[in-house]
N, C-alpha and C positions, 0 to 999 in steps of 0.2 A: 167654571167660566169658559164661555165658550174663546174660540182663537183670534178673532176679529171683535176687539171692541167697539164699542158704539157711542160715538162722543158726543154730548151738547155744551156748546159753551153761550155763557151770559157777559156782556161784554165786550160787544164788536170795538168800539173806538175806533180810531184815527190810522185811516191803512197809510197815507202816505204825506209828504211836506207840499201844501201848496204852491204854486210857482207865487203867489203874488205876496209870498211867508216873506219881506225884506226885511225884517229889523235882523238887525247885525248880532244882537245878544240871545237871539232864540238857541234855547238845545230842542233838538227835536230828535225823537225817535218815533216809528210805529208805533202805537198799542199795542200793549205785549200781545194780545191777541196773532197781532200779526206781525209780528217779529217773534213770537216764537211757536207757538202752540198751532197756529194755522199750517205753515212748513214745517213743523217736526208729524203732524198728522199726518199728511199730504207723503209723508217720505216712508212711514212706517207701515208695512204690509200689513199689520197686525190690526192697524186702528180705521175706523172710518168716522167722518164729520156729518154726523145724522145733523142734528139743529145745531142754530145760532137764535140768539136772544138779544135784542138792543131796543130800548124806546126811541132809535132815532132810525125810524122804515128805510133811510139812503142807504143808511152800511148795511141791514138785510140786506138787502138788493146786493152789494156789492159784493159782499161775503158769498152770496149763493152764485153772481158769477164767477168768482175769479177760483171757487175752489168746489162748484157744484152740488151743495148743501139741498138738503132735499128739503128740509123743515124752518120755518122763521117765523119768529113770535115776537112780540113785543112783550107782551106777562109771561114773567117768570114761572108762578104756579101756572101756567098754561102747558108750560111748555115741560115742566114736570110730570106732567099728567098723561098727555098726548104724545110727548114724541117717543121715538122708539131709538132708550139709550141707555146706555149700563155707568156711563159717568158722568161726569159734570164737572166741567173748568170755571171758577170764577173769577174773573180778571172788573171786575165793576169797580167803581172809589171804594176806598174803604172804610167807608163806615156801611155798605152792605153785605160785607163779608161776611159777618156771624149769621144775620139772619138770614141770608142765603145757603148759607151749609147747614142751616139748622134744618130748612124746606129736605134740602135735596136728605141728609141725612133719614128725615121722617119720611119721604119717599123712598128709600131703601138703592140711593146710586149712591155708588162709592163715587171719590172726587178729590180734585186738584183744588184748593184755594189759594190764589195768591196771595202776597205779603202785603200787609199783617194779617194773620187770619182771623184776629181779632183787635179792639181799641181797648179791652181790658183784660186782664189778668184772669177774671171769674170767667168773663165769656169766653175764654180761649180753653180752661179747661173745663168748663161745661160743654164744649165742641167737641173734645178728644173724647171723653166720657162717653160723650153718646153715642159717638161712632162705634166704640169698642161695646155696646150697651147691644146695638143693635146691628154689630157682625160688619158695617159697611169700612170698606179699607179709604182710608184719608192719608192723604199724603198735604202738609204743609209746603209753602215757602215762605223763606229760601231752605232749600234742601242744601246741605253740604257733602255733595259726592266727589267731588275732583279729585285726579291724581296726586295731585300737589298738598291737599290737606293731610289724604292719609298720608302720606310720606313725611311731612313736618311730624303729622302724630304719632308713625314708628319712630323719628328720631327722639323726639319728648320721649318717647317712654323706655326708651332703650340706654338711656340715659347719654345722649351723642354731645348735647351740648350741658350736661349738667343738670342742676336745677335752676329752672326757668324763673327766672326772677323778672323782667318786665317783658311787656307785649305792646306793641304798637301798634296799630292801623288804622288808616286816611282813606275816605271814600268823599267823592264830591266833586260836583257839575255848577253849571251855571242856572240847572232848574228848568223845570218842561216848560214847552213854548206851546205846547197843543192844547190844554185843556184850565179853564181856571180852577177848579176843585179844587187840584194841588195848594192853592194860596187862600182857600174857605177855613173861614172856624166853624168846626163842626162837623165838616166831612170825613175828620179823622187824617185830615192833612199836616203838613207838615213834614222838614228833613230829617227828624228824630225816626218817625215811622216811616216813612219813606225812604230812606239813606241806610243812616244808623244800624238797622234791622240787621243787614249783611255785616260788617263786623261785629256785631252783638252773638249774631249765630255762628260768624267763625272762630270768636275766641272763644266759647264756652264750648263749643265742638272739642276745640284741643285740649282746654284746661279745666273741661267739668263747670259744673254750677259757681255763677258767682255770691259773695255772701255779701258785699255791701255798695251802693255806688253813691259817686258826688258828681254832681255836672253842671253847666252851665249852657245857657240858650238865649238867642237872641234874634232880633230878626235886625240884619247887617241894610239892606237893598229895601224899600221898603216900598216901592213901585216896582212891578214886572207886566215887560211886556208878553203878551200871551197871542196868537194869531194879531199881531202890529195892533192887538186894542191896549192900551194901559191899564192897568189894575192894580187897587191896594195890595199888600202882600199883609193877612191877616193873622201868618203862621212865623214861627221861627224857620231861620232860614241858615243858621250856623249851631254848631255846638260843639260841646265837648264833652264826654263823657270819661272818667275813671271809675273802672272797675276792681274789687279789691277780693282774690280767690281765696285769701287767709296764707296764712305764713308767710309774709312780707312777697308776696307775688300779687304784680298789682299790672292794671292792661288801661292805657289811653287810648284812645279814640278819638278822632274828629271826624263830624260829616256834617257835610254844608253846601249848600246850593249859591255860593259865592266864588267858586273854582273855577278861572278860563282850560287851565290846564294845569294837572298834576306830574311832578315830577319824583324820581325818587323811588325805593320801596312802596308798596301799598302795606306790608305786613311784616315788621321788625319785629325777634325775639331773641332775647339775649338773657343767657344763661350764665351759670358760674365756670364756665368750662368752654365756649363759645355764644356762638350765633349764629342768627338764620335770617335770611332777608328772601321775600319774593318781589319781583321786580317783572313785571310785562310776561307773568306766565311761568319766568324762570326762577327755580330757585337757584338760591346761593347761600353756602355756609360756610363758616371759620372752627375751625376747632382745636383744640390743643391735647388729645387723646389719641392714643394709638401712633404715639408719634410724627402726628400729621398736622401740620401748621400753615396757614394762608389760606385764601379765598378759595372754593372750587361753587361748580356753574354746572348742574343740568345741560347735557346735551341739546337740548330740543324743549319747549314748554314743557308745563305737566298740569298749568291750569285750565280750565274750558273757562270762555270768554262772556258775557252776554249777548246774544240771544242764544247760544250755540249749548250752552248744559241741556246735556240728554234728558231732558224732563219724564217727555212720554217714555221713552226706551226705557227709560227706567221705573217707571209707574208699571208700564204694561208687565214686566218682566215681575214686579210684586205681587201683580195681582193672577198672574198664569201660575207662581211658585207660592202662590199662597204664603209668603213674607210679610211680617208682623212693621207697620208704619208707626204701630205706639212710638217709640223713643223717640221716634221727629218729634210728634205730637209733643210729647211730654215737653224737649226741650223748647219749642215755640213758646211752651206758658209759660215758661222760666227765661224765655226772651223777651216776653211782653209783660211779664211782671216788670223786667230791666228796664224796658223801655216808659211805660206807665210812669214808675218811678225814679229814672233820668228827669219827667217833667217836673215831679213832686222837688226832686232834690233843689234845682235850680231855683225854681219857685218861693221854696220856703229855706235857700239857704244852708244847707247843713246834709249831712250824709245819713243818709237812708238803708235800713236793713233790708236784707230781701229772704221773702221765704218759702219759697218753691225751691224746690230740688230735679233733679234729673240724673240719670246714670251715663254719660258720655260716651261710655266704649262699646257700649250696644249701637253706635253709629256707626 
C-alpha cells in the first residue's frame, strides 16, 4: 500500500443549512460527507480526495470546489471503473449500502461504509465474507475507538465495579431537517437504524454478544417538517430496546427522534460493587473496593464527539499496518441481526432469540 491514499466517495449530500431553512423544529447537520469525511481528508497528509459521486451535478460542482476533487461522476459503476482510487466512502441512504460495497468490493477497493452497512443480518455478513474472500480491508460504522470505551472496558474486566448487572443508554434528536428519505418506507429509514445502531454497537463492544431482545417502536410525531415542506413521517420515530447478555445482565436503550434536548448520562452501568456513568465526554464512577467510596470525574473528556472520531486516521493507519477489520465486521452482523430483530420483536410482540456471535475483545 502505497503512503498516500486515494479516496472516492459516493454520497455528496447537503454541505450546509439554508438561510431560508425557518421552521423552528428543523435538526440539521452537514452530510456526513461533509461533516466528516471531506475535513478529516483535507487534514490528513496521508489521504487524497480523487472522485466524488452524487446524482445531483450541484454538489459535484460544489464538492470539486471547495475541496478541489479532480474526478465527478454521477454512476457509481463509472466511477469504479475510471477514477484512480484505492478506497471508497459510502455515505448514500441506506438501503444502498450493501449493494454498493458489494460493486466496490468486486472491484477490489478497500472501504468505509457508513451506518448500517447493511438492512439485514444475511447481507451484512455476506459483506464481511467477501471482503475477507477477496483480501479487500472494510472497515464498518459505527466503529467504537474512543478513549472512553476502552477505559469503561478495562474497568468491566478488571472487575472495578463488579459484575455488571444493568446498562443504560439514550441517544436522540428531534430528527433530520435535510433530506426526506429519513421518514420513506423502504429506504431503510427509520430511528432503529438510524439512532439505535450506536448504542446497539457500544454495549455489545463492552459486554460481548447479546443473546435475546424485546422492544417496542412507534412513530410519536407523525408529520415532519423537512427543508419547511411537510411530510408524512412513514417510519418509527421512538423506541426502546432491552437487550439481555445472559446471566441476569440485561442493557435498555432508548432512541428516538422526539428529543429537543437530552439531559443526564448518555451511558449508565451499574454493577454489584459500583458504577459508571458517562456524561458530556466525561466519565464518572462510584465504587466501594479498594477502600474508595463516592463519585470521582475524569480530568478532562475522554470521548470524541460527532463529527470529530478519527475515522480516516484510523482507517489509514489499518490499512499502512496491515491490521485485520474482521471483528468490526463481525460485530456489525450481530448489530444488525439486533437491530433487524428489535423490528420483529415489537411487531410480533414477544422476545426474540438472536444468533450471530462475535468475539468483543479483539476490539
Amino acid at each position: 500500500m502505497q503512503e498516500r491514499i486515494k479516496f472516492g466517495l459516493v454520497g455528496v449530500g447537503v454541505s450546509k443549512k439554508e438561510s431560508d431553512w425557518i421552521a423552528s423544529m428543523h435538526y440539521f447537520v452537514p452530510s456526513i460527507a461533509w461533516a466528516r469525511y471531506f475535513p478529516q481528508i483535507a487534514k490528513d497528509p496521508r489521504a487524497e480526495l480523487v472522485a466524488v459521486c452524487d446524482v445531483i451535478k450541484e454538489r459535484l460542482e460544489e464538492a470539486k470546489k471547495a475541496y478541489g476533487v479532480k474526478q465527478v461522476f454521477t454512476d457509481y459503476k463509472e466511477m469504479l471503473e475510471k477514477a484512480d482510487i484505492d478506497a471508497v466512502i459510502i455515505t448514500t441512504p441506506n438501503k444502498y449500502h450493501f449493494p454498493m460495497a458489494m460493486e466496490a468490493i468486486k472491484a477490489g477497493k478497500h472501504l468505509i461504509v457508513e451506518k448500517p452497512i447493511a438492512l439485514t443480518c444475511d447481507e451484512a455478513k455476506k459483506m464481511v465474507d467477501e471482503a475477507k474472500k477477496k483480501g479487500v480491508k472494510f472497515m464498518p460504522a459505527p466503529w467504537v475507538f474512543d478513549p472512553c470505551f476502552y477505559k469503561i472496558r478495562e474497568m468491566i474486566e478488571k472487575g472495578s465495579i463488579g459484575k455488571v448487572c444493568l446498562l443504560k443508554s439514550k441517544i436522540g434528536h428531534m430528527g433530520p431537517g435535510h433530506s426526506e428519505w429519513f421518514y420513506k418506507a423502504g429506504a431503510g429509514a427509520g430511528v432503529i437504524f438510524d439512532l439505535g445502531i450506536y448504542p446497539v454497537t457500544k454495549l455489545t463492544g463492552l459486554m460481548g454478544p447479546a443473546k435475546r431482545v424485546l422492544a417496542l417502536k412507534g412513530t410519536a410525531i407523525e408529520k415532519r417538517l423537512v427543508m419547511d415542506k411537510e411530510i408524512p413521517s412513514e417510519v418509527e420515530d421512538n423506541s426502546v430496546i432491552n437487550l439481555d447478555f445472559g446471566n441476569g445482565t440485561f442493557g435498555v436503550i432508548t432512541a428516538n427522534y422526539c428529543t429537543q434536548t437530552q439531559h443526564g448520562p448518555s451511558l449508565e452501568i451499574y454493577g454489584s460493587k459500583g458504577a459508571i456513568f458517562v456524561e458530556n465526554g466525561y466519565l464518572k464512577f462510584t465504587t466501594s473496593q479498594n477502600g474508595l467510596q463516592g463519585l470521582f470525574t475524569t480530568k478532562t473528556p475522554l470521548e470524541f464527539t460527532f463529527p470529530n472520531e478519527p475515522i480516516i486516521e484510523h482507517f489509514i493507519d489499518y490499512l499502512t499496518q496491515d491490521k485485520d477489520f474482521t471483528p468490526y465486521g463481525e460485530q456489525q452482523v450481530h448489530v444488525i441481526e439486533i437491530l433487524e430483530k428489535t423490528i420483529q420483536s415489537s411487531d410480533e410482540g414477544k422476545v426474540v432469540k438472536l444468533t450471530t456471535t462475535f468475539d468483543h475483545k479483539l476490539l
